[in-house]
DRENTI-482267 format. One record per residue (C-alpha): residue number from 1; x, y, z. Coordinates in Angstrom, 1 decimal. Layout:
R    nr        x        y        z
R   NUM        X        Y        Z
...
REM end
This chain:
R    nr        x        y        z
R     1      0.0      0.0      0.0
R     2      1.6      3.6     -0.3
R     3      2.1      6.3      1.5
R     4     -1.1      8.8      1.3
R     5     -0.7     12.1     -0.6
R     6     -1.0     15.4      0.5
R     7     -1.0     19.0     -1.1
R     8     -0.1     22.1      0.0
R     9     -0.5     25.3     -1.4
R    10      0.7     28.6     -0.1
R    11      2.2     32.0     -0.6
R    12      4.9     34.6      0.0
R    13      5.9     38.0     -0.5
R    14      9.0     38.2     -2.9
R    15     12.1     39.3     -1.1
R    16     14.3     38.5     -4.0
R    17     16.3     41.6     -5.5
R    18     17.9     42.8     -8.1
R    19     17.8     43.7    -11.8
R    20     16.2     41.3    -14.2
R    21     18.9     39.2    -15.1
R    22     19.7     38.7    -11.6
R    23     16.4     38.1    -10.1
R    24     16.0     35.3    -13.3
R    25     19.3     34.0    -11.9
R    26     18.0     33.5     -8.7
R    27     14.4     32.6     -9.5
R    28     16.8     29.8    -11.4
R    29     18.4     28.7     -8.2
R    30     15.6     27.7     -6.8
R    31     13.6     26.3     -9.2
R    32     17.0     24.0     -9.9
R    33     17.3     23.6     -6.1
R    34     13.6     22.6     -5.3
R    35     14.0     20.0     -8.2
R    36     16.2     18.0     -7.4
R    37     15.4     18.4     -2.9
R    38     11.5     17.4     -4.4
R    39     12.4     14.7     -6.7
R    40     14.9     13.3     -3.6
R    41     11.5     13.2     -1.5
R    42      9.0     12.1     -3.9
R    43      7.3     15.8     -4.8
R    44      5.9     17.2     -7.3
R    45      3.8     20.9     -8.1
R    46      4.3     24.0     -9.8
R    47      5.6     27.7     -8.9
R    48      4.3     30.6     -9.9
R    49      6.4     34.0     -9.5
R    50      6.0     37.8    -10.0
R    51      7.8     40.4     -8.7
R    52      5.9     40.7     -5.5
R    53      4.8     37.1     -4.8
R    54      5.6     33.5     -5.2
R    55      2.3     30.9     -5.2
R    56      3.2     27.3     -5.2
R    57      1.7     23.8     -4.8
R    58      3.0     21.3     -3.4
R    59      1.9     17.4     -4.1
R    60      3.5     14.2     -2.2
R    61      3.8     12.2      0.9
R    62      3.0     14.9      4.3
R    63      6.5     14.4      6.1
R    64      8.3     15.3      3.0
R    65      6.0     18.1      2.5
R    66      5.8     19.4      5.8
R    67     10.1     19.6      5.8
R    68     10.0     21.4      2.5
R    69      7.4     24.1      3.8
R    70      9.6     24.4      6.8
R    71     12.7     25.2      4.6
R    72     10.4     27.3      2.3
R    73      9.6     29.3      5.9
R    74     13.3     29.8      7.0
R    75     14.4     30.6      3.7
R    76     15.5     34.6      3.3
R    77     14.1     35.0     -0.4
R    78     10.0     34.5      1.1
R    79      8.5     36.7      3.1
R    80      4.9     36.8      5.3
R    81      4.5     32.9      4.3
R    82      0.9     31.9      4.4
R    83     -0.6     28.6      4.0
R    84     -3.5     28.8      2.1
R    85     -4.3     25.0      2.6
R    86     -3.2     21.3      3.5
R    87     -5.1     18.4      2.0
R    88     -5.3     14.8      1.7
R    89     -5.3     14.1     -2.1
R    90     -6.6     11.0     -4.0
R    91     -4.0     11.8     -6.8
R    92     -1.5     13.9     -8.1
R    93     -2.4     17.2    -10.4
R    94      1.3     17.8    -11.0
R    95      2.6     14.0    -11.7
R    96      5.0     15.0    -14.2
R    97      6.6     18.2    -12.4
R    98      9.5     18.0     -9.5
R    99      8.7     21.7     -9.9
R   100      7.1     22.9    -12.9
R   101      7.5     27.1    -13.2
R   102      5.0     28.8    -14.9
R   103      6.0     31.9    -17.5
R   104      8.4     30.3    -19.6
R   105      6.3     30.7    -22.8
R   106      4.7     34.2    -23.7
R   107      1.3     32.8    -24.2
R   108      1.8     32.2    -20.7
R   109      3.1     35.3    -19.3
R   110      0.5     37.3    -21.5
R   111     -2.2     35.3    -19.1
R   112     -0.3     35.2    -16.3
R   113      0.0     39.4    -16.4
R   114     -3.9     39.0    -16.8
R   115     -4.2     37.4    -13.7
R   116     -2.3     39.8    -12.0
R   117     -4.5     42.7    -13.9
R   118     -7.5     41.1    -12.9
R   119     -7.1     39.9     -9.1
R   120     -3.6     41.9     -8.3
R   121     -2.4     37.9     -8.0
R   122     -3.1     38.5     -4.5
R   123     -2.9     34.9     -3.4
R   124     -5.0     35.1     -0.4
R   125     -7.8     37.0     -2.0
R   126     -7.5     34.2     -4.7
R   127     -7.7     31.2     -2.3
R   128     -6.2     28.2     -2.7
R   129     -8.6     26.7     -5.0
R   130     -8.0     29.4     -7.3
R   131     -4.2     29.6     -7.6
R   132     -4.6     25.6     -7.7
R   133     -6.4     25.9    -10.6
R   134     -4.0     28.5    -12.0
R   135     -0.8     26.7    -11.5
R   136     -2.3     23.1    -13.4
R   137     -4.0     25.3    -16.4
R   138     -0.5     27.0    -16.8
R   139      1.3     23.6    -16.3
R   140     -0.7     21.9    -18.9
R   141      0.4     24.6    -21.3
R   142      3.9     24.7    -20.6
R   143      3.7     20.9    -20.7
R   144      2.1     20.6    -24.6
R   145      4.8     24.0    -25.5
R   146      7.5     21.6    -24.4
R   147      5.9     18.5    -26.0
R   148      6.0     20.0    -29.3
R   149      9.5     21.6    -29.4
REM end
């Protein structure tokens, strides 16, 4: 029998600086950094990032999840970390993502500034069925733009 799955999804304000180039460099770090730590502990989910917030899901078994979040906490680059929910899940929305980032392709970051325009991507106003919902439509995308390159 295996282990149950949980999913997480939360917030933070950005406290990453710097210029574009170096706030991609960084936004590169970790997205390098949480893929290989999540695919170590059995994660998956998706990040979203803008200059003033990061929204992610998080998808696997609750120990591993729970020592991630705790990192994600101490870590200097988040700030104000909310938890917008913790779930039992039946399966994974993200099965093919150690951390998928959404905004590599310009159809996405065209409607990704339009959720920004429309809600001022503030996560908690969202909810966390919202920026779920978010995160997998922009996965999906970003999954069938990589499948036909």
């Amino acid at each position: 029998m295996s282990e149950p799955l949980y999913q997480l999804v939360y917030y933070s304000r950005n406290k990453v600086s710097g210029q574009d180039d170096a706030l991609e460099a960084q936004v590169d770090s970790i997205l390098e950094a949480s893929r290989r730590n999540n695919q170590a502990v059995g994660l998956t989910g998706a990040l979203m990032f803008n200059s003033g917030c990061f929204a992610q899901v998080l998808e696997g078994p609750l120990d591993a999840i729970e020592a991630t979040f705790e990192r994600i906490q101490r870590d200097e680059r988040h700030g104000d970390v909310s938890l917008l929910a913790l779930d039992p899940i039946a399966t994974r929305a993200f099965p093919n993502w150690a951390m998928g980032f959404v905004g590599h392709s310009t159809k996405n970051a065209k409607r990704f500034e339009q959720v920004g325009v429309r809600s001022g991507f503030d996560p908690q106003r969202l909810g966390a069925q919202k920026v779920h919902a978010i995160l997998r439509d922009l996965t999906l995308d970003e999954e069938g733009l990589a499948e036909r390159v």
